[in-house]
C-alpha positions as a Markdown table, in Angstrom:
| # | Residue | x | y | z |
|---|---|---|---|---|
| 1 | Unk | 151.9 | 211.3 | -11.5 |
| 2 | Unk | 148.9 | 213.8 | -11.4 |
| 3 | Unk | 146.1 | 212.7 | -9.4 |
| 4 | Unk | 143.2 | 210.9 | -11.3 |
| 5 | Unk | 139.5 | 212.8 | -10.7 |
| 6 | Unk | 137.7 | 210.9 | -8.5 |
| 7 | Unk | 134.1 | 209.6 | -10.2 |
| 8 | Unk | 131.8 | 207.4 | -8.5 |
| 9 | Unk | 130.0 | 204.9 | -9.8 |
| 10 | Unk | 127.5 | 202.4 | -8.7 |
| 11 | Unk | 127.5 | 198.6 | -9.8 |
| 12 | Unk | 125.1 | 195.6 | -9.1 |
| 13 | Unk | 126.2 | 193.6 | -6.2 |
| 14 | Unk | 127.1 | 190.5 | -7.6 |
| 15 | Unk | 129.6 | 192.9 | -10.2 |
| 16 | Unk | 131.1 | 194.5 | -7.3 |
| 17 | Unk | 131.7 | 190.6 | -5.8 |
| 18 | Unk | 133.3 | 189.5 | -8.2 |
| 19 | Unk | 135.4 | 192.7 | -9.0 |
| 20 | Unk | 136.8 | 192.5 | -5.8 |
| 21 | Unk | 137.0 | 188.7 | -5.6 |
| 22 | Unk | 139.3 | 189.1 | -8.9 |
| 23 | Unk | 141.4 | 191.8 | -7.3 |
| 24 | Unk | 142.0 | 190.1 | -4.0 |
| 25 | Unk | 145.2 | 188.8 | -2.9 |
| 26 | Unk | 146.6 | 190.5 | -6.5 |
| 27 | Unk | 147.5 | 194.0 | -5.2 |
| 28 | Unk | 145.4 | 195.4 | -7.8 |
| 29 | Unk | 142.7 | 197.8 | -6.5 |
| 30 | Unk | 139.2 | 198.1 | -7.3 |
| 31 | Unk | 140.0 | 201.2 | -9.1 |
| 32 | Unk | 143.0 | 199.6 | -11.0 |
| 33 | Unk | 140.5 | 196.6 | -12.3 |
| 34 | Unk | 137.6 | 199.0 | -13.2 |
| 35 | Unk | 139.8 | 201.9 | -15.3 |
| 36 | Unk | 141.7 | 198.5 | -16.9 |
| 37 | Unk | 138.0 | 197.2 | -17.7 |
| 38 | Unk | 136.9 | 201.3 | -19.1 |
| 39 | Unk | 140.3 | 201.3 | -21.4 |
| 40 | Unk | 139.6 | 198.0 | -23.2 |
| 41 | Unk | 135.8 | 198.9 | -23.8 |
| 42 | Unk | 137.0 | 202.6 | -24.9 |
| 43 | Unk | 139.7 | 201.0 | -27.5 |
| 44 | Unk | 137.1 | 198.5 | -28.4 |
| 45 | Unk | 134.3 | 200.7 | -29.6 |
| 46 | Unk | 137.0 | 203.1 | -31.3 |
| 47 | Unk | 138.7 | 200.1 | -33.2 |
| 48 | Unk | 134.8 | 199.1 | -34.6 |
| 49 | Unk | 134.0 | 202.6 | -35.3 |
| 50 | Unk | 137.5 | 202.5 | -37.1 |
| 51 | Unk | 136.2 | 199.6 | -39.1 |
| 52 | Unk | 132.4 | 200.6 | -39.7 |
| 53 | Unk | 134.2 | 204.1 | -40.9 |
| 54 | Unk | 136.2 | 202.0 | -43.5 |
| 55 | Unk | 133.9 | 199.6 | -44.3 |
| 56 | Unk | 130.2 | 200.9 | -44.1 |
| 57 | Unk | 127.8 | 199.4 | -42.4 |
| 58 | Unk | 126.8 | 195.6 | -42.2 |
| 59 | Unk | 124.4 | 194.3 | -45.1 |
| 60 | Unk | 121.2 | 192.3 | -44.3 |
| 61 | Unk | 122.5 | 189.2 | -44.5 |
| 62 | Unk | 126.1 | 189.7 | -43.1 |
| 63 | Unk | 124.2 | 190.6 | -39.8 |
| 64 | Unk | 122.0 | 187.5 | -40.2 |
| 65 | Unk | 125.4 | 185.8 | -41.0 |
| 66 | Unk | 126.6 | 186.9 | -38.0 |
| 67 | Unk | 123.2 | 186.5 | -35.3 |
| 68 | Unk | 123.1 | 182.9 | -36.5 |
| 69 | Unk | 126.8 | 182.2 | -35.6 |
| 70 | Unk | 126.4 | 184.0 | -32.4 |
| 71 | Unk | 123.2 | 181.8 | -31.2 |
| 72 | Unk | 125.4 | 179.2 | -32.3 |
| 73 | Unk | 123.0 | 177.5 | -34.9 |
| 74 | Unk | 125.7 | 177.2 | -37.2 |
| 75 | Unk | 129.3 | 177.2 | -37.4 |
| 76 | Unk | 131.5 | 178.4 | -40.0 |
| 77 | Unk | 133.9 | 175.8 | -41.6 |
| 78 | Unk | 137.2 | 176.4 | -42.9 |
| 79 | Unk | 136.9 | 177.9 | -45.9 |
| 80 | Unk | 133.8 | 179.8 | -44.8 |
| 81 | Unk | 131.0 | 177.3 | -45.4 |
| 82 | Unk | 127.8 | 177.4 | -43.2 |
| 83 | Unk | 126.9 | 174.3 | -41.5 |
| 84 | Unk | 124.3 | 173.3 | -39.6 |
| 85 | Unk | 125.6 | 172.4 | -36.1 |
């Protein structure tokens, strides 16, 4: 395998704590954990720029839809009813 660049980076304390309390004792590295975390967030933002591409952009009030469920003042039922929580 061809050696990867090396890149430095610089992270808050408390990230780098806990990056390298969830890689001890796993035999992951620090490097391992963080290019894991980059390729998720990469594939993430390519998969919703997939679907804003084939969908357009969010109306009004689908992104009201949504702030309201993520500040959790309502819940969606099955079916997709609103309710207040």
């Amino acid at each position: 395998m061809a050696e990867s660049p090396k890149v430095t980076v610089r992270l808050p304390q408390d990230v780098k704590d806990a990056v390298e309390a969830a890689t001890a004792g796993t035999g992951q590295s620090v490097t391992g954990y963080v290019t894991e975390a980059v390729l998720q967030r990469v594939d993430r933002e390519r998969r919703a720029r997939t679907a804003l591409d084939a969908l357009g952009p969010f109306t009004p009030e689908e992104l009201e839809f949504a702030g309201e469920l993520l500040d959790g003042g309502h819940r969606v039922e099955p079916g997709g009813f609103r309710t207040a929580s």
